[in-house]
N, C-alpha and C positions, 0 to 999 in steps of 0.2 A: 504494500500500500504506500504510497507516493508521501511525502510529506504534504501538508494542507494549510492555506493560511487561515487561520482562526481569526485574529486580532485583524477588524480593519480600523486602522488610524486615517480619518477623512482629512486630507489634504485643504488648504487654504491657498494654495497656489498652486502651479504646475510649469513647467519650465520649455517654451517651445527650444529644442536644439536641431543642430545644422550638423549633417558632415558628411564630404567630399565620396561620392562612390570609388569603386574601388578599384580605378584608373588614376584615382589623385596621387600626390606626390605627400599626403598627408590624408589621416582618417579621423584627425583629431577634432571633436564634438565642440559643436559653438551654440552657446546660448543667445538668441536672436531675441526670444520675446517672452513675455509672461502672462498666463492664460490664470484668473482670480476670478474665485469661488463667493461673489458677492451675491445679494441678492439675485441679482440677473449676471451671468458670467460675462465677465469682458476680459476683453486682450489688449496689449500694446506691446510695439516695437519695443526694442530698445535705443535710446538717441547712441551717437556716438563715443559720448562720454561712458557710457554706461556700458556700452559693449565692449571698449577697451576697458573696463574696470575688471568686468566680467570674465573677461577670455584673454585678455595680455597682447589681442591684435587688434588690427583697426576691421572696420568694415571693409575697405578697398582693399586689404589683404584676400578677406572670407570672401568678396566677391571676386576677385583672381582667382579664386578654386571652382566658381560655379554657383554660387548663393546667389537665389534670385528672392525676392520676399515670397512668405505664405500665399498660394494662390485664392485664397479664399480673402483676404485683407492686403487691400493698397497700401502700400508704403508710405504714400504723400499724405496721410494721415496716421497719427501713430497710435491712437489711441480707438477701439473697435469696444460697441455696446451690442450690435444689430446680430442676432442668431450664430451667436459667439459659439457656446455648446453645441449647436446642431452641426454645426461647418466642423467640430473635430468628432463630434460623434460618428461619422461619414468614413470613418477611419476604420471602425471596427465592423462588425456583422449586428446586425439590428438582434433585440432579444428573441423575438417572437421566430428568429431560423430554425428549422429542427437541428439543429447541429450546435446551438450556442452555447451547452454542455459543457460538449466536446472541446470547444473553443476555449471557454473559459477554465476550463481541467488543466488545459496547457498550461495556465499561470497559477495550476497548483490552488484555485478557487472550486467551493462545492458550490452547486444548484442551491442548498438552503443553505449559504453565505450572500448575507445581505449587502449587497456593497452599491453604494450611489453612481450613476455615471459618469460625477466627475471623478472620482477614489477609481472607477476601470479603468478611464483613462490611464491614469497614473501608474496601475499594476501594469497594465499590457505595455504601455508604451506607445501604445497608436501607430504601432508603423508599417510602414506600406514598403514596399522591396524598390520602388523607383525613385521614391524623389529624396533621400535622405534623411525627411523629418521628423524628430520623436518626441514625446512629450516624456518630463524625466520630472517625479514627486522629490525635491528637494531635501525630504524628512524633515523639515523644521520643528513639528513637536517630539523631540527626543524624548520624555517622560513617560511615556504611555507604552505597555507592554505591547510587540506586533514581529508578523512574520514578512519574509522578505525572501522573494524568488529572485536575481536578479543577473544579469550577464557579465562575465567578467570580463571588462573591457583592456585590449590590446593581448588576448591570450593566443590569437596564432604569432606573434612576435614570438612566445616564450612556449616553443616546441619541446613536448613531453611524454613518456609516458605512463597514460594513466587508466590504462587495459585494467578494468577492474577494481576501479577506485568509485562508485558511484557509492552516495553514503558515508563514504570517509573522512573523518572531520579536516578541516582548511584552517589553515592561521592566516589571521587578518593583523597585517603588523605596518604599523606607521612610519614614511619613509619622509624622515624631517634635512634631509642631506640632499633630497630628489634635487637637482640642478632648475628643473620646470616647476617644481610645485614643491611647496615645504609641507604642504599639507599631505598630499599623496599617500594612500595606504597599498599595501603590496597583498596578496595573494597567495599563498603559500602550502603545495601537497606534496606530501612526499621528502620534504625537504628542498624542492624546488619550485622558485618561483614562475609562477604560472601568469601573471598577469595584475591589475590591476581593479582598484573599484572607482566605479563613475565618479570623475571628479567634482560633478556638482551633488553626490552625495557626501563628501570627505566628511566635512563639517560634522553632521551626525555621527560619521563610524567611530571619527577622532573621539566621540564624545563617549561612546559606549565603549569603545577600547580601552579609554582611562578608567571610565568608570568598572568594567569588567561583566559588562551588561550583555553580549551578543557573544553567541558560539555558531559558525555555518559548515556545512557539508557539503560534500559535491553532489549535485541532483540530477544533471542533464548536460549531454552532449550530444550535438548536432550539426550543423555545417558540413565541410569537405575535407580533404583530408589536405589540401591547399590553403584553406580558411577553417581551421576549426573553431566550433564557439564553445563554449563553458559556460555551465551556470550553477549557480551556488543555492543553497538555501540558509537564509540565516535566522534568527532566534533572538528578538530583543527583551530582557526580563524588564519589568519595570523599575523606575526610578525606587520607588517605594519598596518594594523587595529588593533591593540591593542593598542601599541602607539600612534595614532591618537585619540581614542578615551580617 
């Protein structure tokens, strides 16, 4: 039996990102815009300043790999209120397919697991195999006990192998030396590194790493054997049970 996420943590934001198919001369994930869980969902760009804050390049860089804006939102306005949710609901399979089970199984989600459309967004990622774009849940409430399916990103860089590791626990260890990122966490089976976690999730892992709140396993592999993908299952206890104990 598959591991299952129990704990859903509903999301307050959600992160539109960018990155280069796999012809680019880089595959590295750019945060463009921010999709907020208000009463009525809205989105905006991100201005210049903010994307360089965000991502360490400019836009004129990310548009030299092929970034063109969200085709559902004009760029010459930055800020979108008009059928915000419905434009990235479009992304996944409506509920009412005979198959959406199935679908949703894949993210390690039951049928009687209640989870809101904008919180699937966030679990699945919304992504589509052509255009790049994915929506990525940030974790910003770290307190709250919750389970986490999630891809290890850059792991055919760090060729392995792991013939019969599914289920076997992974060390998640903070790389504060990383040259790109001091926050960076690494990935680790076997005694070797395998890859990395989403770097617009850092923030969170650093937080439950120190605190000693999250353990993951390996869950799932799929891709090619030219691209393989990885993916982890991780375990966050809450706030409250950790200082108790």
């Amino acid at each position: 039996m598959p591991n299952q996420i129990e704990h859903i943590v509903e999301p307050n934001r959600l992160l539109l990102t960018w990155q280069a198919l796999d012809d680019a001369k880089t595959r590295t994930r750019f945060a463009v815009g921010e999709l907020k869980a208000d009463s009525q969902a809205t989105f905006k760009y991100f201005t210049e300043d903010e994307f360089l804050h965000l991502n360490g390049k400019s836009l004129e860089y990310v548009r030299s790999l092929g970034y063109a804006q969200y085709p559902a939102f004009n760029p010459a306005k930055l800020a979108h209120s008009n059928g915000v949710l419905e434009a990235f609901l479009r992304r996944l399979p409506p509920r009412n397919r005979a198959d959406f089970d199935k679908y949703i199984g894949h993210f390690r989600l039951s049928r009687s697991t209640r989870v809101s459309d904008f919180a699937l967004l966030g679990i699945t990622e919304a992504k589509l195999p052509a255009d790049g774009f994915a929506l990525v849940d940030p974790l910003d409430n770290t307190d709250l006990p919750r389970e986490l399916m999630i891809e290890v990103a850059g792991h055919r860089h760090y060729p392995c192998d792991l013939g019969g590791a599914l289920g076997e626990s992974v060390q998640l260890i903070s790389e504060p030396d990383n040259q790109w990122d001091p926050h960076a966490i690494t990935v680790w089976a076997r005694d070797k590194k395998v890859g990395y976690i989403n770097k617009f999730q850092c923030a969170a892992f650093n937080r439950w790493i120190e605190e000693g709140r999250v353990a993951a396993v390996i869950e799932r592999f799929n891709g090619t054997a030219e691209r393989p993908r990885l993916y982890i299952f991780a375990r966050v206890s809450s706030r409250v049970e950790s200082i108790a104990a």
